[in-house]
N, C-alpha and C positions, 0 to 999 in steps of 0.2 A: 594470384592468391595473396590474402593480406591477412595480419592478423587484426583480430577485434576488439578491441575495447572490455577489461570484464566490467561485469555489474559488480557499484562496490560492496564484495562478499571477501572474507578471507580466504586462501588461497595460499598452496606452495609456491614461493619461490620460483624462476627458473631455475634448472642446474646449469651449474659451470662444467666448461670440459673445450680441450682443445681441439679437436676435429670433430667432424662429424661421424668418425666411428669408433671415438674415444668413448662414446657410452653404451657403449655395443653390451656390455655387460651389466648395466642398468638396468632395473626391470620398469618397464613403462608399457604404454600401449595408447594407440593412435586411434581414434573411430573417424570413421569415415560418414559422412551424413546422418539421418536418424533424427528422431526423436523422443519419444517415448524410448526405444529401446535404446538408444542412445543413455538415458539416464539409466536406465538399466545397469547397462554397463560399466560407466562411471562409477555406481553408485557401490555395485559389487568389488570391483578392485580398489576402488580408495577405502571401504573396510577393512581390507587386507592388509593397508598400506601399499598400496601398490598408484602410479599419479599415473592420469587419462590426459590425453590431448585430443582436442575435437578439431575438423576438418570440416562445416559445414554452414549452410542457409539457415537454418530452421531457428529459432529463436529460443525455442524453451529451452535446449539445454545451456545456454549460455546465462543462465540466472542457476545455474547449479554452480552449489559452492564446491563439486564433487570433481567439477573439469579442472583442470591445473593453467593450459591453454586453449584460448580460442585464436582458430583460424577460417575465414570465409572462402568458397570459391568467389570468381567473378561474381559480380551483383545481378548480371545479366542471363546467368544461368542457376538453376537447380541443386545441378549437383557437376560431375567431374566434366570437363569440357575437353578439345582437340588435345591443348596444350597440359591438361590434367595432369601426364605421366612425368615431363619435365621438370612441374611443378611439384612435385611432391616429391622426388626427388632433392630438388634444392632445398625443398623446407629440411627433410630429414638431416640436411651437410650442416643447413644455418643455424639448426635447432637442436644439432647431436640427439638424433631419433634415429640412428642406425641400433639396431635390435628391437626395437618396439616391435608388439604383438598389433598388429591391423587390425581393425574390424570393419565388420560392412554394417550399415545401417541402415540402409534401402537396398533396393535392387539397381537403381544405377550405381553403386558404388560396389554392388555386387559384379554385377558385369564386367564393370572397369578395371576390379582386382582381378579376374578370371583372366582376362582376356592379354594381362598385361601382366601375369602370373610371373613370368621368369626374372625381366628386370626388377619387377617389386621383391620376389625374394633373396635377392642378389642385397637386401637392404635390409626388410623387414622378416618377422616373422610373421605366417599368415593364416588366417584361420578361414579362409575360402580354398576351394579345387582351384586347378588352372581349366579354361572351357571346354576340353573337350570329353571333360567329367562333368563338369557343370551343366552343359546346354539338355542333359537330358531329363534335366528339371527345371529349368529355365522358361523352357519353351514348351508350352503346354501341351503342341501337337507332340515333340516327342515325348515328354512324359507320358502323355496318354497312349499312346504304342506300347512303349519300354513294360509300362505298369500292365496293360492285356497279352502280351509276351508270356512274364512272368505269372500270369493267375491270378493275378488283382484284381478284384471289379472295379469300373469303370462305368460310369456315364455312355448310353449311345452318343455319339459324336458323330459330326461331318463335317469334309473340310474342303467346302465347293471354291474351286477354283475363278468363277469370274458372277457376275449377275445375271446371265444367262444359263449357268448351269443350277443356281438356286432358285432359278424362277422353275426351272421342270423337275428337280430331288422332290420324291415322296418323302413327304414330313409325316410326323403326326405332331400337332397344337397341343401346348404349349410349348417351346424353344425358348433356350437362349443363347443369346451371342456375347461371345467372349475374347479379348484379347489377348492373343498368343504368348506376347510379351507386356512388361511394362516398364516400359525407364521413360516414355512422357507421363506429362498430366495432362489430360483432358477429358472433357463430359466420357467418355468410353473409358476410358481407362484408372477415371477416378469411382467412378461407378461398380465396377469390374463386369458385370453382366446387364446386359437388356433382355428383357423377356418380350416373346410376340406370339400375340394369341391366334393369329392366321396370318397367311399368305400376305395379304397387301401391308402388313403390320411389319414383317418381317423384310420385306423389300423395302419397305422407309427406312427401317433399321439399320439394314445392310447399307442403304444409300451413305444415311448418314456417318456407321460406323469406317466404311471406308474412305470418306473423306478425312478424318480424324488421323488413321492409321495405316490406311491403305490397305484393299481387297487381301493381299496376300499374309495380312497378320490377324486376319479374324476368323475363328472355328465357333460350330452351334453343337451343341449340347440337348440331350432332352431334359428338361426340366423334372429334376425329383422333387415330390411335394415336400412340403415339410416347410417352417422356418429356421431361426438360427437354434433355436433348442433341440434339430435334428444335428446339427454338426460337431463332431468331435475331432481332435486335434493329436495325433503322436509329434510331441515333442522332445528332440533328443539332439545328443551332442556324440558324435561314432569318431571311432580313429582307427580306420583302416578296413572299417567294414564292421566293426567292431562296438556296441552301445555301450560308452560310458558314462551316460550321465540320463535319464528318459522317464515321464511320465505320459500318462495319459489326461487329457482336457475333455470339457463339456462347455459348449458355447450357449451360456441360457438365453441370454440377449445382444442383440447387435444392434446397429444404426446406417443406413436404413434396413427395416423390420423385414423384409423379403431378400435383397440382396446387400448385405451390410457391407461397407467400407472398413468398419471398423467394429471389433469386438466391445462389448459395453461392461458385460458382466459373463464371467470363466471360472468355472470351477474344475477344481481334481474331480476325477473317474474313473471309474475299473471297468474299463471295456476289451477283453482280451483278443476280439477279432482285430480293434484297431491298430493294438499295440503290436499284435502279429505281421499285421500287412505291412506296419509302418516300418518295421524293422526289415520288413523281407525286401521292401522296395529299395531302400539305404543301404541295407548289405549285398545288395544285390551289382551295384556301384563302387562298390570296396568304399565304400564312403568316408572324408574325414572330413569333418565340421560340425556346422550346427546345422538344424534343420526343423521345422514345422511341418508336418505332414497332413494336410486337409482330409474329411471322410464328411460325407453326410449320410445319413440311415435310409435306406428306402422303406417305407412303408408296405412296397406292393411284393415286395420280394425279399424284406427281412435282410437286406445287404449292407453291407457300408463301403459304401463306393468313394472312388476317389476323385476329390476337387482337385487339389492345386496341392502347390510344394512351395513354401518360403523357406531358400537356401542362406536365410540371414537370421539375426533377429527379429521377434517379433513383439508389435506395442504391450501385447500381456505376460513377456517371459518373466517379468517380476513373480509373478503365482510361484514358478519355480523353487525360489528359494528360500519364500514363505512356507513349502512343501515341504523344504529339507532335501533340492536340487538346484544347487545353484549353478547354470546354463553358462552364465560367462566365466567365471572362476575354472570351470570345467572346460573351457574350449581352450582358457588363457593356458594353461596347463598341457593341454596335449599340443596345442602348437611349439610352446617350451619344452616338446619332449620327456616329460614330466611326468612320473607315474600318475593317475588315478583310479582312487578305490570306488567299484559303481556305487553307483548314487543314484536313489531311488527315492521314490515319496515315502516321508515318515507320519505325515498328516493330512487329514482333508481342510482344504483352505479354502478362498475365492478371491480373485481379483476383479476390483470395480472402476470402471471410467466415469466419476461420478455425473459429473453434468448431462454427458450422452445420454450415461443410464437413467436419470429421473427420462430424459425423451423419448428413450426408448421403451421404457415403462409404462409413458403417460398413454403413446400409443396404441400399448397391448390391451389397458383398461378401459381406452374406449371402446377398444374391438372387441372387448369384453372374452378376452383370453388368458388376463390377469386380474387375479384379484389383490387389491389392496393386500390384504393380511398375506398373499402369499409372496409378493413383494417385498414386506415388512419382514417375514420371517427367513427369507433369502440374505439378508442385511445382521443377522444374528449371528452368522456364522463367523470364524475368524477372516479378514480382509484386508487385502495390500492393495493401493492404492496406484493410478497411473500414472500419476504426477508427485505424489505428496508423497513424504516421507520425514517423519519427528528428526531425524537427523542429514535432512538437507529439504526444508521445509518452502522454499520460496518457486519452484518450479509450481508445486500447484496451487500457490496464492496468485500467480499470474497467467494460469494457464486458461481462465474463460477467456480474459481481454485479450488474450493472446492469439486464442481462436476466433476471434470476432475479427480482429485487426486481418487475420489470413484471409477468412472468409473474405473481405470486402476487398483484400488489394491483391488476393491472390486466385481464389475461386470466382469468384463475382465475373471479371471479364471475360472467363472463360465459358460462363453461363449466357454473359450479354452476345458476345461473339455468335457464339450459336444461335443466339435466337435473332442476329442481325442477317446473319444470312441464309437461317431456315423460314423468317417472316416479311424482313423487312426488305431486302433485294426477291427479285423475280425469278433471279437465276443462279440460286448462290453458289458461289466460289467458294473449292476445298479449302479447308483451315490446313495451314501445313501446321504438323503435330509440334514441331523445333521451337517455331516461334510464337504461334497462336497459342499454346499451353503456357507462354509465362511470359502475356501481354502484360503489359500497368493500362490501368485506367486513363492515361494517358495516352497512350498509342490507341490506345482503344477509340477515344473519345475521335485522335486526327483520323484513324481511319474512316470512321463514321460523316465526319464532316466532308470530308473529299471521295466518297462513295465508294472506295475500292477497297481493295485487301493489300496487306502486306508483299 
């Protein structure tokens, strides 16, 4: 772990102080990877007055004049590696970060805090569970148990043990398959679902998805129709089983249009079954953190069934505090033991990903799902931005080339990879998830040339 160079922006100071738990009573806070929420974060406590340090890969937050320090993992990983917990450790001694509040900003930094719960809070203050609270939202197979337990609809699901037992399970078309966990990148799990319209569609599927991640981390799903304008979101911040901080979301547009990666365009909503279930699931956990709770709507049964759970941040919790619920200020606070008064939405807002969203837009209107003017008139409403912001404005002046620059040295060989060894060998060799998710174009290029894998 090293630190990084800032972009020249102004910027506090380091603090002075003699040991590393001489600031223990400083109020600070750490984020751990991220991006979009990442700023989020940042962006909420330096209004306060309160200074962020960043832990991460990801580039855009490091043009926020909101971060105080930048620090990198290894260049060759993601996010937290073997030696992560040592590391971070020693940063807190070098850099008197004993009392900082954590944050996670992905799911591997989510995991890594869970799982290594007790030493980190012998350090820090922490706004994740330790895992054996955590894994029941982590892992989708048990969420999806825990949540039909309790009363919650749920997705039919299956969770076939090898390629011979999903070659004989009665389906019914369409499916999709899903990755149980996600702390790699790759085509599966950047994707987050494959759909498969039959049988032979479904066995390629399976082929490929368990080379990526391996048989035992993939469950199929029946597909509920709908697009991203069926999905709605309980999001909330609970201390102890308890909501103190929650609204409810409407997902108008996402990117990709069928199975999006990324929300485009989120609006407030008043859905009282969502907001019901999403609290019954969380308190049901005695839950303290943050949390997003997924629903999409059935159409054939008037349900809102449950997706997925992000036990962190998420790229649109800005909306939040455009709403009159600010998500991190409220997790910073109960982690600091720190009363808070609930907080609710006091307006209807929207948050936009602008460049996605024209894509995702442009999409809907050729499918002729959107019309122009109803597009135009989504855009009137008031709107927080995923990047930009009048008072730390350079995150989304550089955030296209930013994702282009990703695209090409960070997704691209993960695309090529795949298609070197689902086209171009005869007999392709599993991509191991560790290392083939965050080849350079480099390795890529000598793999290619000397015919073999990693």
């Amino acid at each position: 772990m090293h630190e990084q160079s800032a972009p020249p922006l102004p910027h506090s100071p380091a603090s002075g102080g003699e040991s590393a738990y001489a600031q223990a009573a400083t109020p600070s806070a750490l984020i751990l990877g991220g991006a979009h929420g990442a700023l989020v974060i940042a962006r909420s406590l330096a209004r306060r007055g309160i200074p962020a340090d960043i832990v991460a890969n990801h580039a855009l937050p490091l043009f926020s004049r909101r971060i105080r320090h930048r620090f990198s993992w290894d260049e060759s990983r993601q996010g937290p590696g073997p030696d992560a917990l040592p590391q971070l450790l020693a940063l807190a001694r070098r850099k008197s970060l004993a009392g900082a509040v954590l944050f996670a900003g992905g799911d591997t930094e989510v995991r890594f805090i869970a799982e290594n719960h007790a030493a980190l809070a012998s350090v820090f203050r922490l706004t994740t569970p330790p895992w054996e609270a955590l894994q029941h939202l982590f892992d989708k197979r048990l969420m999806h148990r825990h949540a039909a337990a309790i009363g919650i609809d749920v997705p039919l699901a299956w969770e076939p043990h090898d390629r011979d037992e999903l070659e004989a399970m009665p389906l019914r078309f369409p499916v999709v398959l899903k990755p149980t966990v996600r702390t790699v990148e790759n085509a599966f799990t950047l994707a987050k679902a494959w759909r498969a319209d039959d049988r032979a569609a479904l066995l390629a599927r399976w082929d490929e998805a368990a080379a990526l991640v391996g048989a035992d981390a993939i469950m199929l799903q029946e597909l509920i129709p709908g697009d991203g304008a069926a999905q709605y979101s309980y999001a909330a911040v609970f201390d102890r089983g308890r909501p103190v901080a929650d609204l409810v979301a409407r997902r108008r547009r996402q990117y990709p249009v069928e199975f999006g990666y990324t929300s485009t365009f989120v609006e407030t909503a008043d859905c009282a079954e969502v907001e019901e279930a999403g609290r019954r699931l969380l308190a049901s956990l005695d839950y303290t953190g943050i949390a997003e709770v997924e629903f999409k709507h059935d159409p054939r049964d008037g349900r809102y069934k449950l997706l997925d759970v992000n036990a962190r941040i998420w790229t649109w919790a800005g909306l939040g505090a455009a709403a009159g619920v600010d998500f991190p200020y409220a997790l910073w606070r109960v982690a600091r033991s720190e009363p808070v008064a609930p907080l609710r939405p006091t307006r209807a807002v929207a948050w936009i990903h602008t460049s996605r969203d024209l894509v995702a837009a442009a999409h809907e209107m050729l499918r002729g799902r959107l019309a122009t003017a109803a597009w135009l008139r989504s855009l009137l409403r008031p709107l927080t931005f995923a990047a930009f912001a009048l008072d730390d404005p350079l995150p989304g002046l550089v955030e296209l080339p930013l994702a282009l620059w990703r695209a090409v040295i960070h997704r691209l060989p993960i695309v090529l990879a795949e298609f070197w060894h689902k086209v171009v060998r005869t007999k392709p060799a599993p991509l191991t998830p560790g290392r083939d998710s965050r080849c350079s174009l480099s390795r890529l290029r000598r793999r290619m040339s000397c015919g073999r894998a990693d």
